[in-house]
C-alpha positions in Angstrom: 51.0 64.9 116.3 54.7 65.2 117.5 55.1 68.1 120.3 56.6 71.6 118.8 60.1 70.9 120.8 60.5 67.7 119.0 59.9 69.6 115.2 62.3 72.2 116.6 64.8 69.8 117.6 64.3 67.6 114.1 64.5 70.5 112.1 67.8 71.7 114.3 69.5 68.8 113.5 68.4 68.4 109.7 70.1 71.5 108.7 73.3 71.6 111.3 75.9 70.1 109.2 74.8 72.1 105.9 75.5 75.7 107.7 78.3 74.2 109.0 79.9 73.0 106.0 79.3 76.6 104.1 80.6 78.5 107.3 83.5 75.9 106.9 83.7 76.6 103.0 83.1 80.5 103.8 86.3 81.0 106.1 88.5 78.9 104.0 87.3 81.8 101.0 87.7 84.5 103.1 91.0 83.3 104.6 92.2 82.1 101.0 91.2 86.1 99.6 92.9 87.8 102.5 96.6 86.1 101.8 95.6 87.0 98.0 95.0 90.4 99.2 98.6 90.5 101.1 100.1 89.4 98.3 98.9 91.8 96.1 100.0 94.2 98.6 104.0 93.0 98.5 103.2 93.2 94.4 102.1 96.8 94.3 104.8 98.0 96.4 107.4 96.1 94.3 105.8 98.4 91.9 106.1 101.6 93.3 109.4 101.2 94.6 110.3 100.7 90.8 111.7 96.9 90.9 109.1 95.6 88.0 109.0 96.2 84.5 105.4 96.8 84.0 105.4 96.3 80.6 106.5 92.9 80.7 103.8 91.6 83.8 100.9 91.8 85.1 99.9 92.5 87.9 97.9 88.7 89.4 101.1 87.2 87.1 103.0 89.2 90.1 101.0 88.5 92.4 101.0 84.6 92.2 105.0 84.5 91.3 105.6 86.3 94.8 103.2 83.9 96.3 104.9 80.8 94.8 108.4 81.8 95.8 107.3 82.9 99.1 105.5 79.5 100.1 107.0 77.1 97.7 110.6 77.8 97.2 110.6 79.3 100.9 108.4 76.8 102.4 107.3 80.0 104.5 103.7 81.6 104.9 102.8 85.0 105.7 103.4 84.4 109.4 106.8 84.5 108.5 106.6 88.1 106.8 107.8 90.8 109.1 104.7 93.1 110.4 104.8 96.5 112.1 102.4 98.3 114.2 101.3 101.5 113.5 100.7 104.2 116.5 97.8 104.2 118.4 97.6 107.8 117.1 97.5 107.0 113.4 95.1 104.0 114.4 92.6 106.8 116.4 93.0 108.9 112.8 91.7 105.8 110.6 89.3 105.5 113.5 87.6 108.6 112.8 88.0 108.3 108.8 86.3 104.7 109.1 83.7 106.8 111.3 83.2 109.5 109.0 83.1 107.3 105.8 80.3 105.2 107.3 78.7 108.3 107.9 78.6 109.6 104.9 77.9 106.5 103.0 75.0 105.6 105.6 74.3 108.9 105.8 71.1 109.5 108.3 70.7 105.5 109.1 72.8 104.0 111.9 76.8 104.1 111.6 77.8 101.6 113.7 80.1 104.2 115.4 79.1 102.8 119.0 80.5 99.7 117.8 83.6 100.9 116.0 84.8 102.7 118.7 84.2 100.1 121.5 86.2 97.5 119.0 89.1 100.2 118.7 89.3 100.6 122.2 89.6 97.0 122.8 92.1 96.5 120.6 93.8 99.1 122.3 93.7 98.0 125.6 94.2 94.1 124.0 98.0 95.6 122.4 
């Protein structure tokens, strides 16, 4: 009968490259949804600032064309996309909105506000 730190270390290696290959297949989802998600964010506020017809597209059919001009006929990503910061002010208000949210939606269980707050002030002292 094979001692328990040789099952452990069998077993180890027998699943190792399956939960790799999903975290792998995972980040490339979640990287892939967040451009989809900054797209949709130039789209919309093409939108509001009035410069689509919204009778003639919709909104993914926006969406995608910005996406396809941007890294196609540009050859650019969203790297290239000017960003701005907002104030560490504004960034304390969403702090305390995330905080409050949580809260409410958690309501008596834990909110994770220890953790939210000692993120925020990293990112702080990080910028």
């Amino acid at each position: 009968m094979p001692n328990k730190s040789n099952v452990a270390d069998h077993h180890h290696h027998h699943h190792h490259p399956l939960v790799v290959k999903h975290q792998d297949k995972h980040n490339m989802l979640l990287t892939h949804l967040l451009l989809l998600v900054q797209y949709d964010l130039l789209a919309t506020a093409a939108y509001e600032c009035g410069r689509i017809n919204e009778k003639r597209w919709e909104r993914g059919d926006v969406t995608e064309s910005i996406r396809k001009d941007h890294e196609i006929r540009q050859n650019k990503t969203l790297t290239d996309l000017p960003l701005f910061c907002e104030s560490n002010d504004w960034m304390r208000k969403l702090l305390e909105r995330s905080i409050d949210t949580e809260r409410t939606v958690l309501s008596d269980r834990d909110s994770n506000e220890t953790i939210l707050r000692e993120h925020f002030r990293a990112f702080v002292a990080a910028n």
